[in-house]
C-alpha positions, -999 to 999 in steps of 0.1 A, spaced: -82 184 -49 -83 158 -75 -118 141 -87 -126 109 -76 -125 85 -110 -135 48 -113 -100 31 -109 -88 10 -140 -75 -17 -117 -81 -29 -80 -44 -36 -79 -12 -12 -80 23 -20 -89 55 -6 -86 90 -16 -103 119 0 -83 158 -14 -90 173 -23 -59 199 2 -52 229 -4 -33 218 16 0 194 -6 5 219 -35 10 240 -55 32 278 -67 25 269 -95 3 245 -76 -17 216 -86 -2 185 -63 7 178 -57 43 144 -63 60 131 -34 64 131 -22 28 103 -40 21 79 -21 40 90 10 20 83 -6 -15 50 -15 4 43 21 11 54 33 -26 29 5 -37 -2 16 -18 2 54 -20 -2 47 -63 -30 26 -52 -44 55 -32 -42 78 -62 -60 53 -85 -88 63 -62 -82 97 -76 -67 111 -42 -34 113 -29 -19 107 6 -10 142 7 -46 152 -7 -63 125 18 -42 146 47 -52 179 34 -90 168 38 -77 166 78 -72 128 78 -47 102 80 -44 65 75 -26 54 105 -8 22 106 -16 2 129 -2 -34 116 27 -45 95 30 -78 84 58 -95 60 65 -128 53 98 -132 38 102 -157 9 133 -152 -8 161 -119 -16 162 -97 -31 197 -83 -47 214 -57 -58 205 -48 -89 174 -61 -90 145 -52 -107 117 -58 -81 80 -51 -80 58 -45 -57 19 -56 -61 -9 -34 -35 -44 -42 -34 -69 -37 -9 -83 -64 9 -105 -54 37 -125 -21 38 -146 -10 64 -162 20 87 -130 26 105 -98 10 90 -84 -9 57 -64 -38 54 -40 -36 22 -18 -68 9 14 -68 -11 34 -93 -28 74 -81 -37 84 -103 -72 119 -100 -95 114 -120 -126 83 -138 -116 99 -151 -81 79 -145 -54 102 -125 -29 77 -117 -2 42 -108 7 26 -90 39 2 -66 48 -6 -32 67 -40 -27 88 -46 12 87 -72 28 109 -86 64 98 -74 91 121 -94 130 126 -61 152 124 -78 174 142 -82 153 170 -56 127 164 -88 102 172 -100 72 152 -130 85 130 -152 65 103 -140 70 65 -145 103 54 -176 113 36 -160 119 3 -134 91 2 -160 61 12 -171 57 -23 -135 57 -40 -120 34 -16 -153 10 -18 -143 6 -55 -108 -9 -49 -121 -38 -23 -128 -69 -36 -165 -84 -45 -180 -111 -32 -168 -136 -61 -133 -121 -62 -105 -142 -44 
């Protein structure tokens, strides 16, 4: 298991190029790409914490989703160069709340969020944060004073 570690940043980002799979006809990315570079955004998030989804899952938990939001702003295209912004906005007993914002070259493409509630594996039952993972995951939310 990895050691927790103070993360360097509250936010995570992630630069993928648009690839042509993830396209319509006229070049265009579909809709439900985004929620993939989401995912690929908060898992590096997650391991700024100094644990990984698959480390997280080991421990016998998971981070069920249980709300998707995206608000779509503008495309994205083939070949883009697009990045994808994670932090976490709401952390409490039971569940998470991340936010994302998708940008190419500074243009805001879209933004959303995921609510996640902590799930027993055991049990497949909601359950408070884990014991060990409270602390690291604490350390991403944002502060009072923080916007």
């Amino acid at each position: 298991m990895m050691e927790h570690r103070e993360p360097q940043s509250k936010t995570a980002a992630v630069t993928v190029e648009v690839r042509y799979a993830e396209t319509d006809q006229m070049g265009v990315v579909h809709h439900s790409v985004y929620p993939v570079w989401f995912e690929l955004a908060r898992t590096q998030l997650c391991r700024q914490t100094g644990f990984s989804y698959d480390q997280i899952e080991a421990s016998g938990h998971y981070l069920l989703v249980t709300g998707l939001t995206v608000d779509y702003r503008k495309s994205a295209r083939y070949p883009d160069s697009v990045t994808t912004e994670c932090r976490l906005e709401r952390f409490a007993s039971r569940g998470l709340r991340f936010t994302y914002r998708v940008t190419a070259a500074g243009t805001l493409l879209a933004r959303g969020s995921t609510d996640h509630v902590w799930v027993a594996a055991a049990t497949g039952k909601p359950c408070r944060v884990p014991a060990h993972l409270e602390r690291p995951f604490a350390l991403l939310a944002p502060t009072l004073s923080e916007p």
